[in-house]
TIVOZA-416292 format. One record per residue (C-alpha): residue number from 1; x, y, z. Coordinates in steps of 0.5 Angstrom, whole numbers. Layout:
BEGIN
+-----+-------+-------+-------+
!   i !     u !     v !     w !
+-----+-------+-------+-------+
! NUM !     X !     Y !     Z !
...
+-----+-------+-------+-------+
END
This chain:
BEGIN
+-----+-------+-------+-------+
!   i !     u !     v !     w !
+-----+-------+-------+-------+
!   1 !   -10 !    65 !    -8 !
!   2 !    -5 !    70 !    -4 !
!   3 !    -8 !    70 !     4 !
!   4 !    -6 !    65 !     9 !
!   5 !   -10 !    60 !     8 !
!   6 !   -14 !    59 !    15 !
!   7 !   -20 !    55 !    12 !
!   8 !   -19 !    48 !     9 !
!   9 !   -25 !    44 !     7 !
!  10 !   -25 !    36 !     5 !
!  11 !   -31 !    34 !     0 !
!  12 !   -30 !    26 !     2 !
!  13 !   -30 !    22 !     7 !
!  14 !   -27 !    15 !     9 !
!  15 !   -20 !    13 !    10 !
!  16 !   -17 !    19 !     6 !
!  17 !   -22 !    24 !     8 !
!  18 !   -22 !    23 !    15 !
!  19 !   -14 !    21 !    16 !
!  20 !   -13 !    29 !    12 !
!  21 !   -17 !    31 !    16 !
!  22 !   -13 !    28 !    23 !
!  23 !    -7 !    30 !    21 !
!  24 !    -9 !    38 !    18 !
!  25 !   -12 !    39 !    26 !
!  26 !    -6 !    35 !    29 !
!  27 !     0 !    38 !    26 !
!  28 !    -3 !    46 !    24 !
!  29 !    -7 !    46 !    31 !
!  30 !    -3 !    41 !    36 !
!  31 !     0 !    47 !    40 !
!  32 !     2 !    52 !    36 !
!  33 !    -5 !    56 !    37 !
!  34 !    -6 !    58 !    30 !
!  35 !   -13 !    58 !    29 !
!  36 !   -15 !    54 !    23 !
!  37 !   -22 !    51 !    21 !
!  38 !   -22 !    44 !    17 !
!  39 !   -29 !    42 !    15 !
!  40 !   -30 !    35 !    11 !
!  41 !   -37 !    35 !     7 !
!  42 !   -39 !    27 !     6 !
!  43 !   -45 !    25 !     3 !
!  44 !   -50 !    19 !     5 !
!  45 !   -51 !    17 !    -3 !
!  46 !   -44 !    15 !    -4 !
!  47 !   -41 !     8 !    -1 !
!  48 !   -34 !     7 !     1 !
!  49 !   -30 !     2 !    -3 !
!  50 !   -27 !     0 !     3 !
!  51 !   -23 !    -6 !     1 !
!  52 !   -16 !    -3 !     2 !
!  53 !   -15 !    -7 !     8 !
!  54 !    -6 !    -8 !     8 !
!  55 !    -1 !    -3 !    10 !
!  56 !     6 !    -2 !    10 !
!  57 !    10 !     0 !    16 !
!  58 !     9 !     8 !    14 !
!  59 !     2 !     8 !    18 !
!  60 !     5 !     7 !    24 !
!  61 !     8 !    13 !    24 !
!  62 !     2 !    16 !    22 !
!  63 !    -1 !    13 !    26 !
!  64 !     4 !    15 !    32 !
!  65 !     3 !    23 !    30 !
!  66 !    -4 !    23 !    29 !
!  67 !    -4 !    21 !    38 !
!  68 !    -7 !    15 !    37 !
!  69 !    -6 !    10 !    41 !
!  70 !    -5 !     3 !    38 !
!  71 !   -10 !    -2 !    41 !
!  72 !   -15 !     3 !    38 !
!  73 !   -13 !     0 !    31 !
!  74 !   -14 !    -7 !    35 !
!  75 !   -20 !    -6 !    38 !
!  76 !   -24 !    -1 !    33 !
!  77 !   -21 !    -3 !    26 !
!  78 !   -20 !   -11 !    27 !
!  79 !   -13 !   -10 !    26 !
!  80 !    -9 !   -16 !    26 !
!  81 !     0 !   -16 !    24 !
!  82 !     3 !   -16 !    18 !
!  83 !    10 !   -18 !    16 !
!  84 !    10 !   -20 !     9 !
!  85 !     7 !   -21 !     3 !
!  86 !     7 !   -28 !     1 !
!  87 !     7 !   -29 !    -6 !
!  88 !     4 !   -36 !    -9 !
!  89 !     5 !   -39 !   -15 !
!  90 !     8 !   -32 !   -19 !
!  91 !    14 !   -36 !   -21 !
!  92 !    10 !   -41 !   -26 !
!  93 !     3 !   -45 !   -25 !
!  94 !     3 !   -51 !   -20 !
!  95 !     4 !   -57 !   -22 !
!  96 !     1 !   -64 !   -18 !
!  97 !    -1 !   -59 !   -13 !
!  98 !     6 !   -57 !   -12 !
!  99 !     6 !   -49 !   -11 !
! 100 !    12 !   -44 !   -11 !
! 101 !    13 !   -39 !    -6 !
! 102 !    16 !   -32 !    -4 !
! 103 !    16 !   -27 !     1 !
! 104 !    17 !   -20 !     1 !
! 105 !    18 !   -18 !     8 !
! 106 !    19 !   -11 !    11 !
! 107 !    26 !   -13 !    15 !
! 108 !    32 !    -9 !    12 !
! 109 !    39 !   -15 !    11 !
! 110 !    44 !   -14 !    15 !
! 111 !    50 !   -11 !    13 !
! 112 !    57 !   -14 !    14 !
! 113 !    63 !   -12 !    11 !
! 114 !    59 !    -6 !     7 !
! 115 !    56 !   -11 !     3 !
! 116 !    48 !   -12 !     5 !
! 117 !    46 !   -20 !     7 !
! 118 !    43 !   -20 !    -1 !
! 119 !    50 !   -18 !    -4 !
! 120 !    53 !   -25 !     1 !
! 121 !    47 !   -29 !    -1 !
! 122 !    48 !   -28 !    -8 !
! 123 !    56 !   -28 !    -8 !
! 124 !    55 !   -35 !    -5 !
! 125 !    51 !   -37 !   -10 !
! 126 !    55 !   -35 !   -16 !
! 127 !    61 !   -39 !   -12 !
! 128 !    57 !   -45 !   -13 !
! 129 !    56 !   -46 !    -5 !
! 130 !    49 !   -50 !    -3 !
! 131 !    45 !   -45 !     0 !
! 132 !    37 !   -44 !     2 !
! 133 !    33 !   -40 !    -2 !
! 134 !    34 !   -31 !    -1 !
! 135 !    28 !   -30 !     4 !
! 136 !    29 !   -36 !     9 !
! 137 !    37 !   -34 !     9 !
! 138 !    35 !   -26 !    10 !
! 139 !    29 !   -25 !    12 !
! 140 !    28 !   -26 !    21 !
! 141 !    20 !   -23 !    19 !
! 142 !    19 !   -29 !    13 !
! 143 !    21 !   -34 !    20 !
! 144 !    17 !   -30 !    24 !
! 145 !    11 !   -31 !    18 !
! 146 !    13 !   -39 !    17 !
! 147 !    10 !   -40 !    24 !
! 148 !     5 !   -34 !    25 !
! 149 !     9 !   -30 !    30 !
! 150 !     8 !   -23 !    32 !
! 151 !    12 !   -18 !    30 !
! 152 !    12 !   -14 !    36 !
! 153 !    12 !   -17 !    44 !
! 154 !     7 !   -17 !    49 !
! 155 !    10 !   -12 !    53 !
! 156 !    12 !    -8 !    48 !
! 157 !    10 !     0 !    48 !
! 158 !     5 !     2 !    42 !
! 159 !     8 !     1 !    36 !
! 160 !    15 !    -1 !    38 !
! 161 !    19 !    -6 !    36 !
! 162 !    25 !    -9 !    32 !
! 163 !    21 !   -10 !    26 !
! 164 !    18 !    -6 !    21 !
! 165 !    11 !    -9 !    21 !
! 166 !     5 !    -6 !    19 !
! 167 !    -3 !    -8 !    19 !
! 168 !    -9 !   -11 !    16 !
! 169 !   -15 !    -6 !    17 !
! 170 !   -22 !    -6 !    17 !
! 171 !   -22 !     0 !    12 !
! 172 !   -29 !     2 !    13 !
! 173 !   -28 !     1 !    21 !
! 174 !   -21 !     6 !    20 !
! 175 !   -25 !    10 !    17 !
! 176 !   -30 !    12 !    22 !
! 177 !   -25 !    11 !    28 !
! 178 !   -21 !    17 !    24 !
! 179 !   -28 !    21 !    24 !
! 180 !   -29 !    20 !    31 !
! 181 !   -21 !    23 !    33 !
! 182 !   -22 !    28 !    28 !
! 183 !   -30 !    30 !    30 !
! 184 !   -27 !    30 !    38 !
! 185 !   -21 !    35 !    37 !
! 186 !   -26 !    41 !    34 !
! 187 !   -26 !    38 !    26 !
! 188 !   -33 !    40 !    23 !
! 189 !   -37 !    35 !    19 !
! 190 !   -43 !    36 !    14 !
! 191 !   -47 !    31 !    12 !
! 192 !   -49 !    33 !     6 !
! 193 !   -48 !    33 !    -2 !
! 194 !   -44 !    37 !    -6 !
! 195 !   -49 !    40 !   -12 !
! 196 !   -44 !    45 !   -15 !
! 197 !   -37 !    48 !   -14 !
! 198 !   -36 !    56 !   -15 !
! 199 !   -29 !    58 !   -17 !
! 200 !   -26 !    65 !   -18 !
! 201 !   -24 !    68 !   -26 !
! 202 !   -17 !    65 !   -24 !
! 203 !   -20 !    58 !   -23 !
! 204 !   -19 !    57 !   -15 !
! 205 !   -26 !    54 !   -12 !
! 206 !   -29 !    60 !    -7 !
! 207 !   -35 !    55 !    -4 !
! 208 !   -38 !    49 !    -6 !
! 209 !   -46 !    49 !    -6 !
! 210 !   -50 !    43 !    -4 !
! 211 !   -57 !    39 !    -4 !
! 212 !   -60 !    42 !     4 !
! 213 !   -58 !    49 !     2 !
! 214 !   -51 !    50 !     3 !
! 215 !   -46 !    54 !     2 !
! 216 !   -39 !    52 !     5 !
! 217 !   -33 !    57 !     4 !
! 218 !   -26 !    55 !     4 !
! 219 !   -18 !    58 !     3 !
! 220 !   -16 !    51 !     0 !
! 221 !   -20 !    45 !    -1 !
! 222 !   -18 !    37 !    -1 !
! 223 !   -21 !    32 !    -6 !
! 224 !   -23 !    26 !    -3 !
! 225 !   -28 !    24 !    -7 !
! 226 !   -24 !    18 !   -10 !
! 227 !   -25 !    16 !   -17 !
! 228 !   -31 !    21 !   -17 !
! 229 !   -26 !    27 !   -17 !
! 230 !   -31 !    31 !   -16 !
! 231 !   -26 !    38 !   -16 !
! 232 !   -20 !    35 !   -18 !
! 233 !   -22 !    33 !   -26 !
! 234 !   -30 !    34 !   -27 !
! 235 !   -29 !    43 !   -23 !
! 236 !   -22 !    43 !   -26 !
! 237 !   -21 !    39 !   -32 !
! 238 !   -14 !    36 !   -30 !
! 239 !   -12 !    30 !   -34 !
! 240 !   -11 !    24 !   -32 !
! 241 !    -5 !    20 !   -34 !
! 242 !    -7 !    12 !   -36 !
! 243 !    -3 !     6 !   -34 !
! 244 !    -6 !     0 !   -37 !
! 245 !    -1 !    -1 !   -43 !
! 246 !     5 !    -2 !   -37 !
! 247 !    -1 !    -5 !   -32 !
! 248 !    -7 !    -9 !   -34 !
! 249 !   -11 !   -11 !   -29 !
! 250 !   -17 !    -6 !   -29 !
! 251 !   -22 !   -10 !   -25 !
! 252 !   -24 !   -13 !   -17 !
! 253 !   -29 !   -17 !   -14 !
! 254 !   -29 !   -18 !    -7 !
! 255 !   -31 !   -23 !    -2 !
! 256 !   -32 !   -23 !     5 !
! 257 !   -31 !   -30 !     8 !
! 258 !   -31 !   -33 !    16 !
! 259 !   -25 !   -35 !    19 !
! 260 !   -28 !   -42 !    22 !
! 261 !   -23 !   -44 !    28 !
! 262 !   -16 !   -42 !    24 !
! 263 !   -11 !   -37 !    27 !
! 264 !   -10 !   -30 !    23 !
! 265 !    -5 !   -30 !    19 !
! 266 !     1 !   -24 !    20 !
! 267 !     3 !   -24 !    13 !
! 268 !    -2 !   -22 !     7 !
! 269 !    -3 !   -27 !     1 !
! 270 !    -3 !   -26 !    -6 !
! 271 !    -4 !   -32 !   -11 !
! 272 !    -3 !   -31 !   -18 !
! 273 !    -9 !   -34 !   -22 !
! 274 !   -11 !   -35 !   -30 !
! 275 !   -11 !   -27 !   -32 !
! 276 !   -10 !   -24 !   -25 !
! 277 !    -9 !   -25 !   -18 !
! 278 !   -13 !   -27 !   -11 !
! 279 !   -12 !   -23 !    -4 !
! 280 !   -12 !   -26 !     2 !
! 281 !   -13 !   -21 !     8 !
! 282 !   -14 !   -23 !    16 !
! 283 !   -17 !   -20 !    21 !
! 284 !   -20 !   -21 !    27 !
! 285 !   -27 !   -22 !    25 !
! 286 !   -26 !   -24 !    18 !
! 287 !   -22 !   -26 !    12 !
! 288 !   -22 !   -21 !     6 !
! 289 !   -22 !   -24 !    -1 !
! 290 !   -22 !   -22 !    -8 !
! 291 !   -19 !   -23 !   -15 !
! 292 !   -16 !   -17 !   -18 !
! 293 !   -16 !   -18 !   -26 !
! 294 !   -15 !   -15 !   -33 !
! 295 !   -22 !   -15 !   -36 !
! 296 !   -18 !   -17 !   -43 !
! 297 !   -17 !   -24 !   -42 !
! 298 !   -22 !   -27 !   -37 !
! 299 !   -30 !   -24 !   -37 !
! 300 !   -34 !   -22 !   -30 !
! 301 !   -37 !   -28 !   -29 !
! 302 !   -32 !   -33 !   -31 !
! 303 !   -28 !   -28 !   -25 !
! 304 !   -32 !   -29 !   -21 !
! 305 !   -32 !   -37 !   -21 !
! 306 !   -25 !   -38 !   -21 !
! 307 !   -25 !   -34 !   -15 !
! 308 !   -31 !   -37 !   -11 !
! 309 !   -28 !   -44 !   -13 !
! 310 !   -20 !   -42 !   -10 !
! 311 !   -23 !   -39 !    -4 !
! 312 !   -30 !   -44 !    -2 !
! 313 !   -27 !   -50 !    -6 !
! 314 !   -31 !   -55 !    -2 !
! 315 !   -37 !   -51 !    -2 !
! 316 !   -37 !   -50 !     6 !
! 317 !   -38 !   -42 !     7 !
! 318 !   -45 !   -41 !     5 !
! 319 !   -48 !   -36 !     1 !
! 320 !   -41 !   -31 !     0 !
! 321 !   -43 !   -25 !    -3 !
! 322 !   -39 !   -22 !    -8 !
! 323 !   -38 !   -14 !   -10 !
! 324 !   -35 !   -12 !   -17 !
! 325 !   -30 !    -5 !   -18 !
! 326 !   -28 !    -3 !   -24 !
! 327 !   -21 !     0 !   -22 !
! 328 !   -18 !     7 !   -25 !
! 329 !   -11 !     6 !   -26 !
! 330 !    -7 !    12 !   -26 !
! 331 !    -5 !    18 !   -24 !
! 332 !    -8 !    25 !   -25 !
! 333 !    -2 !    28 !   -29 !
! 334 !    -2 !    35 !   -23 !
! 335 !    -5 !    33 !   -16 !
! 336 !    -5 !    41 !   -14 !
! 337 !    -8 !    45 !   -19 !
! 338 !   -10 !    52 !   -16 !
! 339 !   -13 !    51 !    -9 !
! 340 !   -15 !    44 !    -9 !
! 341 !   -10 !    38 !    -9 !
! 342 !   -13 !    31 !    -9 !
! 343 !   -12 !    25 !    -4 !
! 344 !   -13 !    18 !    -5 !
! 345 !   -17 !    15 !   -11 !
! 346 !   -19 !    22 !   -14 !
! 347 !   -10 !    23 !   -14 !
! 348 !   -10 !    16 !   -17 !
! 349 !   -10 !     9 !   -16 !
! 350 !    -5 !     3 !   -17 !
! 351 !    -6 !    -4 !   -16 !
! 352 !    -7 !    -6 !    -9 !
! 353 !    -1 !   -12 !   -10 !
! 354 !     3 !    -9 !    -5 !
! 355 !    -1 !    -5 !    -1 !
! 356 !     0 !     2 !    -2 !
! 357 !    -6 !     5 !    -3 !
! 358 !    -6 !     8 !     5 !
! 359 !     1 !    11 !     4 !
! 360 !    -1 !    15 !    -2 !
! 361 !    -6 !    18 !     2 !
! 362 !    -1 !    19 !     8 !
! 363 !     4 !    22 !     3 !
! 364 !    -1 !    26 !     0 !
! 365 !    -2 !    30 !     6 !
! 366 !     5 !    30 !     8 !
! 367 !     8 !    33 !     3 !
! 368 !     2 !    37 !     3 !
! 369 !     4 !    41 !    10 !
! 370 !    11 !    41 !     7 !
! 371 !     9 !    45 !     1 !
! 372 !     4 !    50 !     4 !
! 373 !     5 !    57 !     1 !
! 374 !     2 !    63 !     1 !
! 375 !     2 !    69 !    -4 !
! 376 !     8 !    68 !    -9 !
! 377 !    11 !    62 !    -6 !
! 378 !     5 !    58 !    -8 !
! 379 !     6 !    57 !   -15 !
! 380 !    13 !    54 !   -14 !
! 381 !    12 !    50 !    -9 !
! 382 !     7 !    46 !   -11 !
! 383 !    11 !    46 !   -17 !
! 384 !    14 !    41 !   -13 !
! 385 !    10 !    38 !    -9 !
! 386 !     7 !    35 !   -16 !
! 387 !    13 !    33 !   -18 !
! 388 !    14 !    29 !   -12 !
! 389 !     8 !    26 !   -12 !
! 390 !     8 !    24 !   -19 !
! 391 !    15 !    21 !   -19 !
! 392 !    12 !    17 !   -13 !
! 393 !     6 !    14 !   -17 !
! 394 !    10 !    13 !   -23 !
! 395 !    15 !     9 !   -18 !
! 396 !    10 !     5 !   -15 !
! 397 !     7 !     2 !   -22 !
! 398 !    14 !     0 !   -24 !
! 399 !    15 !    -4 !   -18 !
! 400 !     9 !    -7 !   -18 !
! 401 !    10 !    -9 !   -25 !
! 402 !    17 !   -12 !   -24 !
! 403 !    13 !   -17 !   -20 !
! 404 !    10 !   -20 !   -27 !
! 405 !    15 !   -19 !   -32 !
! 406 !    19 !   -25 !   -30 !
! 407 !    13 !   -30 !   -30 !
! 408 !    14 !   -37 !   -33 !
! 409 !     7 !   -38 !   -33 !
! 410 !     7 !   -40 !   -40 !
! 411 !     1 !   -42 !   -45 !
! 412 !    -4 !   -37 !   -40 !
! 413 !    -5 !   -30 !   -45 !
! 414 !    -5 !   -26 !   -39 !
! 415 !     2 !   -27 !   -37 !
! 416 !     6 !   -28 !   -43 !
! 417 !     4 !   -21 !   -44 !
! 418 !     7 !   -18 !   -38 !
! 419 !    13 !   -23 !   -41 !
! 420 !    13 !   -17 !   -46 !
! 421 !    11 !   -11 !   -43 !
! 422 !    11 !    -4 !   -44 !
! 423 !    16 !     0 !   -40 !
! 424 !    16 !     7 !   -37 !
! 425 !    23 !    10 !   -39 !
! 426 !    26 !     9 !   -32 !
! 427 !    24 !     2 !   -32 !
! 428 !    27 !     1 !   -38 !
! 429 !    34 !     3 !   -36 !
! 430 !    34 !    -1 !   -29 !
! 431 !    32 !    -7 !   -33 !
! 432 !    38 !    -6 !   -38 !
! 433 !    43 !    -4 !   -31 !
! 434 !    40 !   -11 !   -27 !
! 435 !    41 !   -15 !   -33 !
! 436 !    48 !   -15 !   -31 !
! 437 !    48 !   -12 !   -23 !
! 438 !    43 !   -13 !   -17 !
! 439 !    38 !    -8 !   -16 !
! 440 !    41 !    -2 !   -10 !
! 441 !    39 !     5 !    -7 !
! 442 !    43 !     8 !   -12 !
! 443 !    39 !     6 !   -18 !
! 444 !    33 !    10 !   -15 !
! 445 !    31 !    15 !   -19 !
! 446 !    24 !    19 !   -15 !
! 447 !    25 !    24 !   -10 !
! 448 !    21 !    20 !    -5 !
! 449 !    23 !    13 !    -6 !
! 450 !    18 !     8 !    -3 !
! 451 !    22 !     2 !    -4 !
! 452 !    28 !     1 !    -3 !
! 453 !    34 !    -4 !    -7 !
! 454 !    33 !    -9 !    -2 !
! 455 !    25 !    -9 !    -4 !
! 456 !    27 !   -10 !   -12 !
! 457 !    32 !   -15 !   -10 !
! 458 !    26 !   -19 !    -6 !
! 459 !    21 !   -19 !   -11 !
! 460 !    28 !   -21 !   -16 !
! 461 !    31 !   -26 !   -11 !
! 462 !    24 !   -29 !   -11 !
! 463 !    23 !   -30 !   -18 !
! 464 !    30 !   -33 !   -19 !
! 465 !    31 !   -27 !   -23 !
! 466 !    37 !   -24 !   -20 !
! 467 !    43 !   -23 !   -25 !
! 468 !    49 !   -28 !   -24 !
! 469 !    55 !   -25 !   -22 !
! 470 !    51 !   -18 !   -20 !
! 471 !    55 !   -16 !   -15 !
! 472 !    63 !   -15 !   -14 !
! 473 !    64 !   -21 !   -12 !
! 474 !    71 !   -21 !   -12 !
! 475 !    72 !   -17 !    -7 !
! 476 !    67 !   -21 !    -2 !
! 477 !    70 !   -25 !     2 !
! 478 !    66 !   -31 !     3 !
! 479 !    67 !   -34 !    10 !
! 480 !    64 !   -27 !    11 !
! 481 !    58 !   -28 !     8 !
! 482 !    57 !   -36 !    12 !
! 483 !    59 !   -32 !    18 !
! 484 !    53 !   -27 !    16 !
! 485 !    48 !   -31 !    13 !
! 486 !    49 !   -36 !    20 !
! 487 !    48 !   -30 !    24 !
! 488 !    42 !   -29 !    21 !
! 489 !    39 !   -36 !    21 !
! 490 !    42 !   -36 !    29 !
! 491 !    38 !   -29 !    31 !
! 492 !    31 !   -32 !    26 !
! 493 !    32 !   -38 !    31 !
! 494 !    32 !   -33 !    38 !
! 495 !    25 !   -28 !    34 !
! 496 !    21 !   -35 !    36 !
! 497 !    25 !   -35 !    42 !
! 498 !    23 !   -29 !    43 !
! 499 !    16 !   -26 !    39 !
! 500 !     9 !   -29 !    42 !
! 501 !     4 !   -32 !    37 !
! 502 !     0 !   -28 !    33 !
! 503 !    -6 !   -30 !    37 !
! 504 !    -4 !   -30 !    43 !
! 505 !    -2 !   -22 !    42 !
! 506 !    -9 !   -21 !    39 !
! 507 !   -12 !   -24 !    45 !
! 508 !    -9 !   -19 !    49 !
! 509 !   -12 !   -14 !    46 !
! 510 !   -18 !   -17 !    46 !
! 511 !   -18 !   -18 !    54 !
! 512 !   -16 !   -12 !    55 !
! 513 !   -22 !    -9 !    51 !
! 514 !   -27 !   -14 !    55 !
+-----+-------+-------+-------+
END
């Protein structure tokens, strides 16, 4: 296409439908008087999957440009906190009903000497000095998660607060909050389906025709139909590039169980299992559930009843239903190809373990803004665009895979295949590097990095993974590194002092509401 493109038109709706939808109006419309039309087509036949119900700390700032105001998502969107993912038993299989755990909290360590808190703790526990395990002595937001705290204060102004945090969502519920602020501020919605895509001899897709009679024209068009991908792969034919050599799960069943009585958690839970691992998400309303599993080690059925026996073990939560998802996993080799780029799960998909799958759509949208061209520019920039967000899913399915490949879960088929995986070529070399040093920035490889050292470090730590001798201890001088790690055992203590109960700011919003 060589014109401006004034006319956008999203085919899908749901979290990545509506959240595109916000952010096009928001920032190509919010005071700049540019007139641009944006048109989301969603049909009444498809559901929503809608199980993507964890975040990471970027949806605030999303949430932030967008205008929407915090205590929308508590009373809307039954959000709760989350500062962590608590991982339980990925080191090995409980034994006596022993179970281990870590977290991956969202804190950043602090610094001291130009060294990170990580590089202390390790420096200390090399030297032989007696020490608590990495999560406990650098994270203040894993204290937070041990006695259900908050992570921001009752007073606080939206979305402000000393810690990273993110939330637990309804996804569903997100969604029609988004078509609400979306349809308020001038975005057109057309209940209908989509039948046919006209495209131009060059490719580009000029209007999609649909069931009622339709005919719906647009400069530039937005994929949003998830794994679907009505425009991205059945118009344009763009491949999609497989990961289920290097990820091996490919299944979901999801379950919705009641909280009876318990305050929600502020951390989400995963539980390693026989071929997989279960979810376990807080809400105000519910607690969300699931098992996602690899269909090479364990049938449906027998899913299934794992699950039902690890979440319901005494029976006491009557008549759970449950849903089955085959999941895709993956990422389209181009995103953008002519004038249409996909969002959300028509882009692609990967295992919801750390809970990226809202800032996928984020990103997406982002990045698209920031390389909209016209003309001769177009080619170039979306060039880029597609490296970025290629680079991004490709970094996102190595970190998730880091969390299997040091298991001890031995005699399970499941897990002592990820003990030898195949890597992607990137992965490989940092493998090779943490062998013999800690994982740091300076090892990022993408454009956009979504994980930071400290990230890698975490899950490494956690997994009593990290090398011995991996830092340059011998320029460490270990008073400094107690001194340090005291401090942060002092400020974890001050965060209780400090930081209300999670229920007690929950209910806040609820009073409010009322």
């Amino acid at each position: 296409m060589a014109g401006r493109i004034e006319n956008f038109v999203i085919v899908g709706g749901g979290t990545a439908g509506w959240m595109t939808a916000c952010f096009l109006q928001r920032v190509l419309t919010h005071g700049t008087g540019r007139k641009v039309k944006i048109t989301v087509v969603e049909s009444d036949d498809v559901g929503i999957i809608g199980v993507g119900e964890a975040t990471i700390p970027s949806i605030r700032k999303m949430m932030l440009i967008l205008g929407i105001p915090e205590s929308r998502l508590f009373t809307e969107a039954d959000a709760t906190y989350k500062n962590a993912l608590k991982l339980y038993d990925w080191i090995d299989i409980p034994k006596d009903g022993k179970r281990s755990f870590y977290y991956h909290a969202f804190d950043p360590p602090l610094a001291a000497d130009g060294f990170d808190a990580n590089t202390h703790w390790v420096a200390l526990k090399d030297a032989g000095i007696e020490i608590p395990r990495l999560h406990d002595a650098v994270s203040i937001q894993a204290e937070l998660c041990d006695h259900g705290r908050s992570p921001q204060q009752l007073n606080a102004q939206d979305y402000q607060s000393p810690f990273p945090y993110a939330y637990h969502l309804d996804a569903v519920k997100l969604g029609r909050m988004l078509r609400t602020v979306a349809m308020e501020r001038g975005v057109e919605r057309i209940v209908d389906h989509v039948t046919n895509v006209k495209q131009a001899e060059n490719g580009d897709i000029t209007a999609l025709e649909t069931r009622d009679g339709r005919t719906v024209e647009g400069d530039f068009f937005i994929d949003c139909t998830g794994f679907a991908a009505l425009l991205i792969e059945k118009t344009l034919k763009e491949p999609f590039v497989d990961f289920t050599d290097r990820l091996l799960c490919d299944r979901a069943i999801a379950c919705q169980i009641p909280l009876t009585g318990e305050a929600p958690r502020p951390y989400t839970t995963c539980s390693a299992q026989t071929a997989g691992w279960t979810w376990e998400i807080d809400l105000t309303s519910r607690r969300g559930t699931g098992y996602v599993y690899s269909s090479q080690f364990i049938s449906d059925d027998d899913a299934e009843a794992e699950l039902l026996a690890f979440i319901n073990p005494d029976g006491k939560h009557k008549d759970l239903t449950t849903r089955r998802l085959q999941m895709r996993i993956g990422r389209r080799r181009n995103c953008w190809v002519n004038n249409c780029v996909a969002i959300g799960l028509s882009a692609g998909f990967i295992e919801p373990l750390e809970s990226t799958g809202i800032h996928l759509i984020e990103l997406g949208v982002q990045v698209l803004v920031d390389y909209l061209g016209e003309g001769e520019a177009m080619p170039p920039l979306r060039d880029y665009y597609n490296q970025i967000l290629g680079g991004v899913y490709e970094e996102i399915a190595d970190f998730v895979q880091l969390h299997y490949i040091f298991n001890k879960r031995y005699g399970q088929p499941f897990w002592d295949a990820y003990r030898q995986p195949s890597l992607s070529p990137n992965l490989q070399e940092q493998m090779k590097v943490w062998a013999h040093r800690m994982p740091s920035r300076n090892d990022m490889r993408a454009r956009v990095n979504v994980f930071d050292g400290y990230n890698y470090c975490a899950v490494m730590g956690g997994l009593g993974a990290l090398p011995k001798n991996g830092t340059m201890s011998p320029f460490i001088d270990l008073k400094n590194s107690k001194m340090l790690l005291d401090q942060i055992a002092q400020m974890r203590a001050e965060a209780l002092r400090a930081f209300p109960p999670h229920a007690e700011i929950l209910k806040k919003y609820k009073m409010e509401m009322a």
